[in-house]
C-alpha positions in Angstrom: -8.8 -26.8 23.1 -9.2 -22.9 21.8 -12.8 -22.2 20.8 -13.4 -22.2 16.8 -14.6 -18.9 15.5 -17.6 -19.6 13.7 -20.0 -22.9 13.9 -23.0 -22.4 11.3 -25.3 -25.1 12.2 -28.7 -26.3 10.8 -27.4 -25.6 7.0 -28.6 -27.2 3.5 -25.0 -27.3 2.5 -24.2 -27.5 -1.3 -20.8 -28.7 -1.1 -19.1 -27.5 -4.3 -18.5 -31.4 -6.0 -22.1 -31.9 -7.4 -23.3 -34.0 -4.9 -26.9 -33.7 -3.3 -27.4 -31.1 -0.5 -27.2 -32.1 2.7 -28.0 -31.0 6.6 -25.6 -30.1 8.7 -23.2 -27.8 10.5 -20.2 -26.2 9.5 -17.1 -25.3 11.9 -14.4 -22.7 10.9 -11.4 -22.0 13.1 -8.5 -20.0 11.4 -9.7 -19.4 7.9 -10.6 -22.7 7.5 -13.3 -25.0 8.0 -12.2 -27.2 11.2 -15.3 -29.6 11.4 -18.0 -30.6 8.8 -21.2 -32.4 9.3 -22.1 -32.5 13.6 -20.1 -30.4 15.0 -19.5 -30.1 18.5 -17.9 -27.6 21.0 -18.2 -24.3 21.8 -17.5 -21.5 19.2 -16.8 -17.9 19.3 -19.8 -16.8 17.2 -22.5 -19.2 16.5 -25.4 -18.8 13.4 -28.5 -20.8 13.2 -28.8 -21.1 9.4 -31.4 -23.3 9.4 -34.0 -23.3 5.8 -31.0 -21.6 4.2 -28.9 -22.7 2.0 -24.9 -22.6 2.0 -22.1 -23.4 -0.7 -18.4 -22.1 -1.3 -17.8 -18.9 -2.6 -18.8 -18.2 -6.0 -15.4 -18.4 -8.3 -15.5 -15.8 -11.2 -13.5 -17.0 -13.3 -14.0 -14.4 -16.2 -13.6 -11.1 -14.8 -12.0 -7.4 -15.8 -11.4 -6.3 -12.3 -8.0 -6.1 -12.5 -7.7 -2.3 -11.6 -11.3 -2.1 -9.7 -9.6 -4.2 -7.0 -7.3 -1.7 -6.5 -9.8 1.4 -6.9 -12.7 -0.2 -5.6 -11.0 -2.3 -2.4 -14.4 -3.2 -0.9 -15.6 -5.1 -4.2 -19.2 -4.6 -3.2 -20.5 -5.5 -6.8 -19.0 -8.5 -6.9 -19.1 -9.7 -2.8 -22.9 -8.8 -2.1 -23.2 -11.5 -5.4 -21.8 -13.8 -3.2 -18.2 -14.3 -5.5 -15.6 -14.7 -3.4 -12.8 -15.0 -6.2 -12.3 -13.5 -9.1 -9.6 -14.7 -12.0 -8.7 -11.0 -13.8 -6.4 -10.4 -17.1 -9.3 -12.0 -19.4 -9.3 -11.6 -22.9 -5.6 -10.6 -23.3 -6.1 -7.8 -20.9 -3.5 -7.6 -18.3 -2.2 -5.6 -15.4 1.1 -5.5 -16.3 3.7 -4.4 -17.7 2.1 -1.4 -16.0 2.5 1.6 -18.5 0.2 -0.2 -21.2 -2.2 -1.5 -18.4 -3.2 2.0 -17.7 -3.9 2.6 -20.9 -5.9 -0.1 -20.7 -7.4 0.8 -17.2 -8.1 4.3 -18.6 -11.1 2.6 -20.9 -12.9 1.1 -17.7 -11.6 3.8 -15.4 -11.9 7.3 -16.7 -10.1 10.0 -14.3 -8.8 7.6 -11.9 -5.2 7.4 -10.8 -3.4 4.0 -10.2 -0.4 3.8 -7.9 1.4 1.6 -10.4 3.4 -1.4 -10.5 6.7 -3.4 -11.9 5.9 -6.3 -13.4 3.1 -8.8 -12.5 5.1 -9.7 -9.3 4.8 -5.6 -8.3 1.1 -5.5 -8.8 0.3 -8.9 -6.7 2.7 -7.8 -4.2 0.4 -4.7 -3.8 -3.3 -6.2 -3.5 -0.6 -8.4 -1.1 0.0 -5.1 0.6 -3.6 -3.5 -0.3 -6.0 -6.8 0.2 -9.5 -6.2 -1.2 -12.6 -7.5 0.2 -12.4 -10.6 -2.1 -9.3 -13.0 -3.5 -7.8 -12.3 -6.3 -6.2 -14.7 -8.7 -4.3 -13.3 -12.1 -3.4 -14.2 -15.5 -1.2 -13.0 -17.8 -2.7 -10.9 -21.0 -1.2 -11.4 -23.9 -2.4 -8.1 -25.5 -0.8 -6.1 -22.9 2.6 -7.8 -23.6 2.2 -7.7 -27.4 1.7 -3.9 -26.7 4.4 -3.3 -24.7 7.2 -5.1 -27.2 5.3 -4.3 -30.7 2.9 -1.4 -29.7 0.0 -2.1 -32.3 1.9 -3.4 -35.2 0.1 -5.4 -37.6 3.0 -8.5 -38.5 4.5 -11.5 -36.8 7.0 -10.6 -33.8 10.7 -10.6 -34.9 12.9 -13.6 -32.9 14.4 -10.6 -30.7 10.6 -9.3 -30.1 9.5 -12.9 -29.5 12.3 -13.0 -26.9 10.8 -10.2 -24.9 7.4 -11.3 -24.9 8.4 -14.8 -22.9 10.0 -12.7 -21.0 7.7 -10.8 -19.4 5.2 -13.9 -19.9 7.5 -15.5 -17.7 7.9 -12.8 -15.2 4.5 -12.8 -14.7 3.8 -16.9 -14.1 7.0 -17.0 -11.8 5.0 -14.2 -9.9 2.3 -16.7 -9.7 -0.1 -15.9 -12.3 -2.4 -18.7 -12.7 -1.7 -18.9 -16.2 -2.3 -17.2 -19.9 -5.4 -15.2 -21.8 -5.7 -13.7 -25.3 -8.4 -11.4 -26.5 -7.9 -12.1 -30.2 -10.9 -10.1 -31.3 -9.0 -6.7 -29.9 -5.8 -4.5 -30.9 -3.1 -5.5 -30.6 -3.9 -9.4 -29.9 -5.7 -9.5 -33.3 -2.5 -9.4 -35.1 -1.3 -12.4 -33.6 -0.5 -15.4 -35.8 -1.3 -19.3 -34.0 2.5 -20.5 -33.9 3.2 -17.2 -31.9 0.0 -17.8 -29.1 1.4 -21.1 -29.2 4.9 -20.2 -28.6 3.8 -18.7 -25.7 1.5 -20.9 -24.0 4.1 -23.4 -24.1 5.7 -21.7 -20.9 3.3 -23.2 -18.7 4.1 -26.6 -20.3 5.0 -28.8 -17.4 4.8 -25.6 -15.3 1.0 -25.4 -14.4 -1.4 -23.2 -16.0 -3.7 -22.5 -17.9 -4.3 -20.8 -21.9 -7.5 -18.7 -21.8 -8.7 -17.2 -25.0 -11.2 -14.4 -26.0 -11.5 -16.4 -29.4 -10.8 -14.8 -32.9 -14.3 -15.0 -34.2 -17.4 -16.0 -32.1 -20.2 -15.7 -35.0 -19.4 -16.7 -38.7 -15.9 -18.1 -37.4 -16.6 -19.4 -34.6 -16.1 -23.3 -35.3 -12.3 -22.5 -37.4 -11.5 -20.1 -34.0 -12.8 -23.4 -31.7 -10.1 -25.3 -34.1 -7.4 -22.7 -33.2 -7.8 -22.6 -29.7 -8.1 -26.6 -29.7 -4.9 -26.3 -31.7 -3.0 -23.8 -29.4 -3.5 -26.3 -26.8 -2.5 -29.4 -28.2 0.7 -28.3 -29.5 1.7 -25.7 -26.4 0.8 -28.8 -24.0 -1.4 -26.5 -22.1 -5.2 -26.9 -20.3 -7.1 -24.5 -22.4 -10.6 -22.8 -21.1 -12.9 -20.8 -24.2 -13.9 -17.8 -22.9 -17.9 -16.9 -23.1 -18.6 -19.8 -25.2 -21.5 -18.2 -27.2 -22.5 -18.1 -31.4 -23.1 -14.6 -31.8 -25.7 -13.0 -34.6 -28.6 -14.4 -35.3 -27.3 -16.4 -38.4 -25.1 -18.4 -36.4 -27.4 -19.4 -33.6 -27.6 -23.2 -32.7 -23.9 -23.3 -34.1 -22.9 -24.0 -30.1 -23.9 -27.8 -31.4 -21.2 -28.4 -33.6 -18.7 -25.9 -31.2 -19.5 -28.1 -28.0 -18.6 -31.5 -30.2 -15.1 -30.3 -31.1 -14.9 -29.4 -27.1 -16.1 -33.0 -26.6 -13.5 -35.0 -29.6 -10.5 -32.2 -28.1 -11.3 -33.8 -24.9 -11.3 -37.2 -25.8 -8.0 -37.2 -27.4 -7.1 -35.6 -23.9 -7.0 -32.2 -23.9 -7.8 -30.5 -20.7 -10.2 -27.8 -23.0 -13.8 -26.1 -20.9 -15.4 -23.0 -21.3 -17.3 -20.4 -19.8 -20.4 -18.4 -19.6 -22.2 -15.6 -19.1 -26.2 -15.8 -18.7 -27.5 -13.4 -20.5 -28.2 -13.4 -24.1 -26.5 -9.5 -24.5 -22.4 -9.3 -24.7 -20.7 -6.2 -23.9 -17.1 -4.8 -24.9 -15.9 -1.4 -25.7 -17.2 0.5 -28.9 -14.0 0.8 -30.7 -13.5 -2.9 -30.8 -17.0 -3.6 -32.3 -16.3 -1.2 -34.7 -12.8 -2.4 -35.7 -14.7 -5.8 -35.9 -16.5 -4.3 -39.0 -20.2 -4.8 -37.3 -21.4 -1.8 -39.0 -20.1 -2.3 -42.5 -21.7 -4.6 -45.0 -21.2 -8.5 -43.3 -18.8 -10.7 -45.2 -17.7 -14.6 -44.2 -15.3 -12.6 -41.7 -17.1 -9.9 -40.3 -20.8 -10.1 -38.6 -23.3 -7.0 -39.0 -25.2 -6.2 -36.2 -28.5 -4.4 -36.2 -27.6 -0.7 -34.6 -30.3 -1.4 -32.4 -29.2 -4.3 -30.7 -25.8 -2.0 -29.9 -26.9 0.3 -26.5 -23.7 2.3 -25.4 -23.2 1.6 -21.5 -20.9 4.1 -20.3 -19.1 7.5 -21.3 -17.3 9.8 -19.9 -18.6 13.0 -20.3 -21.7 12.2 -21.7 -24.0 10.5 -19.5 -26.8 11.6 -21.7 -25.9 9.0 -24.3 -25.8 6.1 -21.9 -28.9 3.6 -22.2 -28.8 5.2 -26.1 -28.8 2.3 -28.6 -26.7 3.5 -31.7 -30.4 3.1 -33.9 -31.3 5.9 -31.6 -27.6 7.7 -31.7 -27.8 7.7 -35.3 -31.0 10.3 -35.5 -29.6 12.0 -32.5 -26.2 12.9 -34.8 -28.2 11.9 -38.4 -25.3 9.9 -39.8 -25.4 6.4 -40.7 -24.2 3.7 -38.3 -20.6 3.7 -39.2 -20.5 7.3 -39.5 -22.5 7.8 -36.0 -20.2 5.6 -34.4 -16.7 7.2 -35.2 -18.4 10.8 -34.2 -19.2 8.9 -30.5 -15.7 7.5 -30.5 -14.3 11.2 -31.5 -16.1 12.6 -28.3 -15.9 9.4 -26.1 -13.4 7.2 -27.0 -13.1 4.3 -24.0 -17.3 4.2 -24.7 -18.5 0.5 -23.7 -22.0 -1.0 -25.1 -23.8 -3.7 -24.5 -24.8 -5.9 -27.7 -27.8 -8.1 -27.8 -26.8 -10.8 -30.1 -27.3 -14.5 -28.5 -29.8 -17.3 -29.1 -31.3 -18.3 -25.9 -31.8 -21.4 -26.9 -27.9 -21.7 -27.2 -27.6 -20.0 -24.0 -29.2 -23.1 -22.2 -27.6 -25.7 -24.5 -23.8 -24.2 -23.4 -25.2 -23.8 -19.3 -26.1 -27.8 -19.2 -23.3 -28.7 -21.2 -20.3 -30.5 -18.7 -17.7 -28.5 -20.4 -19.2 -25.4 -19.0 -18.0 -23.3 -16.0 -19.9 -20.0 -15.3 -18.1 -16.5 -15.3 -19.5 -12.8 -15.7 -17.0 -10.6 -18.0 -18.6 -7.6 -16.4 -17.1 -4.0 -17.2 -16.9 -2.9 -13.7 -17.5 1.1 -15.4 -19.8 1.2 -11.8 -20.7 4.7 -12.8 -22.7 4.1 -16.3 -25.1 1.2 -17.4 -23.1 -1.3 -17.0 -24.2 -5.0 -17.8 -25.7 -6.1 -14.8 -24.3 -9.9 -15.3 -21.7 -7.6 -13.4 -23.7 -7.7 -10.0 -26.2 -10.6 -11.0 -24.2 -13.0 -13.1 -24.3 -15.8 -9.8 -27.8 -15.0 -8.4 -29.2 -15.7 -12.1 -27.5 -18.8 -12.6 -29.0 -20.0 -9.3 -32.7 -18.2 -9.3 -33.7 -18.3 -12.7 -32.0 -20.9 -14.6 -31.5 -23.3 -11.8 -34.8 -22.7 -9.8 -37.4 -21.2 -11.9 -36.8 -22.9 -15.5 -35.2 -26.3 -13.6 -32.7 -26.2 -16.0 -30.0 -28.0 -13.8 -30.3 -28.8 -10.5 -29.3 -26.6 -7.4 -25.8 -29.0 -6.7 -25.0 -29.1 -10.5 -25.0 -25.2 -10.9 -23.4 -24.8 -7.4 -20.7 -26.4 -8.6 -20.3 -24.6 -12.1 -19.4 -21.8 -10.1 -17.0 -23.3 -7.3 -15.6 -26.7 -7.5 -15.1 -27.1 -11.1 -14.0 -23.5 -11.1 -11.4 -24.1 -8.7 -10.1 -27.2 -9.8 -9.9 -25.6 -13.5 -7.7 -23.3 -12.4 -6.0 -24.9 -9.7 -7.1 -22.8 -6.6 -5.7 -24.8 -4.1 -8.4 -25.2 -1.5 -11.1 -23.4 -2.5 -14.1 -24.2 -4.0 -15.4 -27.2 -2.1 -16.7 -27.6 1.5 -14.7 -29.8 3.2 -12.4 -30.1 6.4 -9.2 -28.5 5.6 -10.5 -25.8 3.0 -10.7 -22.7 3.3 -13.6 -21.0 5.1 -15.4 -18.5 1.4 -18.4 -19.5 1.7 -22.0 -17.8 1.0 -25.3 -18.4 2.9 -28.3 -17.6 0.5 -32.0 -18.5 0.2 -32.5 -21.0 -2.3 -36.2 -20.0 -2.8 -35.5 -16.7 -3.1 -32.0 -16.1 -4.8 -32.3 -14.0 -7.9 -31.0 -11.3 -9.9 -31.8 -7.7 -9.7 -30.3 -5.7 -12.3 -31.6 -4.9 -15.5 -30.4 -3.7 -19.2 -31.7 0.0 -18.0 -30.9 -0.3 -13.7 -27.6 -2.7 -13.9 -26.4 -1.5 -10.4 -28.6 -3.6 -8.6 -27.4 -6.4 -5.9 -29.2 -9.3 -6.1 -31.7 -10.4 -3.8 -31.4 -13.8 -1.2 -27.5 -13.8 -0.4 -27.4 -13.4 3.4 -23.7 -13.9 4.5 -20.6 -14.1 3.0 -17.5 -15.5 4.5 -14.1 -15.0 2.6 -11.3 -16.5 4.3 -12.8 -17.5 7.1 -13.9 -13.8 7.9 -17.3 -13.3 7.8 -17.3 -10.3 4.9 -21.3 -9.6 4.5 -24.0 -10.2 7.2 -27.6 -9.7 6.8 -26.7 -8.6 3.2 -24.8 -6.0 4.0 -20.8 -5.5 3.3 -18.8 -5.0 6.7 -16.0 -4.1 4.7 -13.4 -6.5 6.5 -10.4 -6.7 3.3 -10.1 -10.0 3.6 -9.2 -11.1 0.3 -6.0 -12.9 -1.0 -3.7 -13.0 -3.6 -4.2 -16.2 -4.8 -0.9 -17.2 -6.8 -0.4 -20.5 -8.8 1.3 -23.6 -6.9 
């Protein structure tokens, strides 16, 4: 009988289901794990993990890292925080069809080249071809297809135009995208009417898949955009997962209460409808969008005012100096008023990201503990400003602060927020769970020590008390450290 490659013995193994942690060993052979529990024989490499813990993978399933996978391969912002998977095209932001993806990449990626792509089924066939240090899993963005038929034209799509939109839908979930996002808060996806979304989430009908949605309002609107997505759903036949379920401006805090009961009623009239988080109580997007929004006009029942202060630009291009700068502090630095202020930044810089502090943490607790809820970063991998640091931390935080140090759910229950409900969400076969037969992502951390690094002003930080990391049975990180082994997936839908 041929040796297994890794046993890890001694472990406090979080399994990935919710249930209490156990002692034990863990044997992988062949990407997978072989043996769970005692296991016996001789292995390859053997690691005494004893008084640490070890769960699957982290699952992001709310990431931008579409073109970072291709331009940073190693992933290291992502893998030394223990994720082993990330789901990108969030928000309606896709990587394909490739000539309005670069625009897109552009944004997140000043003055770096992409080696482009046909279709959704060229760009998995490249990370396929170019495997990063993680798996990757995509979905389709809606906002890059409504581009790429209807550039940013404000009006329903013409029957012809609707044609070419399931089209390339279509390409893209026979490629094996694991299903369909919207960002309805951002050009062109804005300008999208319900029966078209619902048109074309009604591909995956019967097909497998999933609807995702960067909502159409998440602060005055936020229960009627619930509604819509709830509606989408229903009528397409699709699962549907609300992206960073949050009640943004202070006004609307402790509205999550009446947004988590429609998830509730949606799901006992049998929807498949969930959500996911971020915890932090500070968003971030790019400038343009926040301005488009109308947050620094007058608020109405549509739009949401925010403070200028509470608005902190986290990247530019050329101007490093401004980063870190909240637009208060922008606007004596140029002497215009916020709106004003904000187009002459978007004159000079126009991709310019910013991080927004606008959520109740009271709310951000209520969503965490809620059952609906799944955990996912929406980090802006722009590695070379102020990012968010949910980018690097996102995990580590769940675990260290929130789980450990304000006991606000227990180590098994936020385990598997991030892993097996993650995975079973949006059907990644295999993963998320320890169990004979899976495959071998797994993470060995200190459960007494786990914790987030990064802050508002140092984002690009790695978080402190993840040992190892094994993705596909490979071990990827040792000792904390990445060994740069590539040996990431493309994870395409069954």
């Amino acid at each position: 009988m041929p040796k297994m490659d890794y046993v890890l013995r001694n472990a406090t193994i979080v399994d990935g289901t919710g249930a209490l942690p156990f002692q034990g060993d863990v044997g992988i052979t062949g990407g997978r794990i072989e043996q769970l529990g005692q296991v016996t024989g001789q292995p390859i490499t053997e690691m005494d993990l004893k008084g640490l813990a070890l769960s699957p993978g982290f699952i992001d399933v709310h990431t931008h890292d579409d073109f970072a996978a291709i331009l940073y391969p190693d992933m290291a912002f992502k893998l030394l925080g223990g994720v082993t998977t990330c789901v990108v095209g969030n928000c309606g932001m896709g990587a394909a069809p490739f000539p309005q993806a670069a625009t897109l990449a552009r944004a997140f990626h000043p003055n770096q080249t992409l080696p482009g792509w046909e279709g959704y089924k060229g760009y998995l066939a490249y990370l396929d071809a170019h495997p990063t240090s993680l798996n990757i899993a995509a979905l389709v963005g809606h906002g890059t297809v409504r581009m790429a038929v209807m550039g940013r034209k404000d009006r329903a799509p013409s029957p012809e135009e609707l044609a070419t939109m399931k089209a390339l839908v279509q390409e893209g979930l026979d490629a094996g995208a694991v299903g369909f996002s919207s960002g309805l808060v951002y050009e062109p996806g804005c300008y999208a009417q319900t029966e078209e979304l619902i048109s074309l989430a009604a591909l995956m009908k019967n097909g497998g898949g999933l609807y995702t949605t960067h909502m159409r309002n998440e602060g005055n609107q936020l229960l009627e955009a619930v509604d819509e997505a709830i509606e989408i759903g229903e009528k397409a036949g699709v699962p549907v997962q609300i992206s960073h379920h949050k009640a943004s401006g202070q006004k609307n805090w402790g509205k999550v209460v009446a947004s988590i009961r429609r998830i509730e009623l949606a799901q006992a009239r049998g929807l498949n409808i969930h959500a996911d988080q971020y915890p932090y109580t500070a968003g971030s997007t790019i400038l343009s969008a926040v301005l488009h929004q109308g947050a620094f006009e007058d608020a109405n029942e549509n739009r949401e005012a925010i403070a200028p202060e509470n608005v902190v630009i986290a990247s530019t291009q050329s101007t490093p100096e401004w980063e870190g700068k909240s637009i208060r502090e922008m606007m004596q630095i140029l002497d215009l008023p916020p709106r004003e202020a904000v187009i002459k930044i978007l004159e000079k810089e126009s991709g310019a990201t910013v991080v927004m502090h606008t959520i109740s943490e009271e709310d951000v607790r209520l969503v965490m503990k809620h059952d609906s809820t799944m955990i996912g970063s929406d980090g802006i991998p722009t590695l070379d400003g102020k990012p968010h640091p949910r980018l690097y931390n996102t995990f580590a935080r769940v675990l260290g602060h929130y789980s450990r140090e304000l006991r606000l759910l227990p180590i098994e229950e936020a385990v598997y927020k991030m892993t097996g409900f993650s995975a079973r969400k949006f059907d990644l076969v295999d993963r998320g769970e320890i169990r004979v037969g899976a495959y071998a992502d797994l993470v060995v951390f200190d459960a007494d020590t786990i914790i987030d690094k990064g802050t508002f002003m140092a984002p690009n930080q790695y978080p402190a008390g993840i040992h190892h990391v094994f993705v596909n049975g490979v071990l990827a990180v040792k000792e904390g450290n990445s060994l740069n082994t590539r040996s990431g997936r493309t994870l395409r839908r069954q």
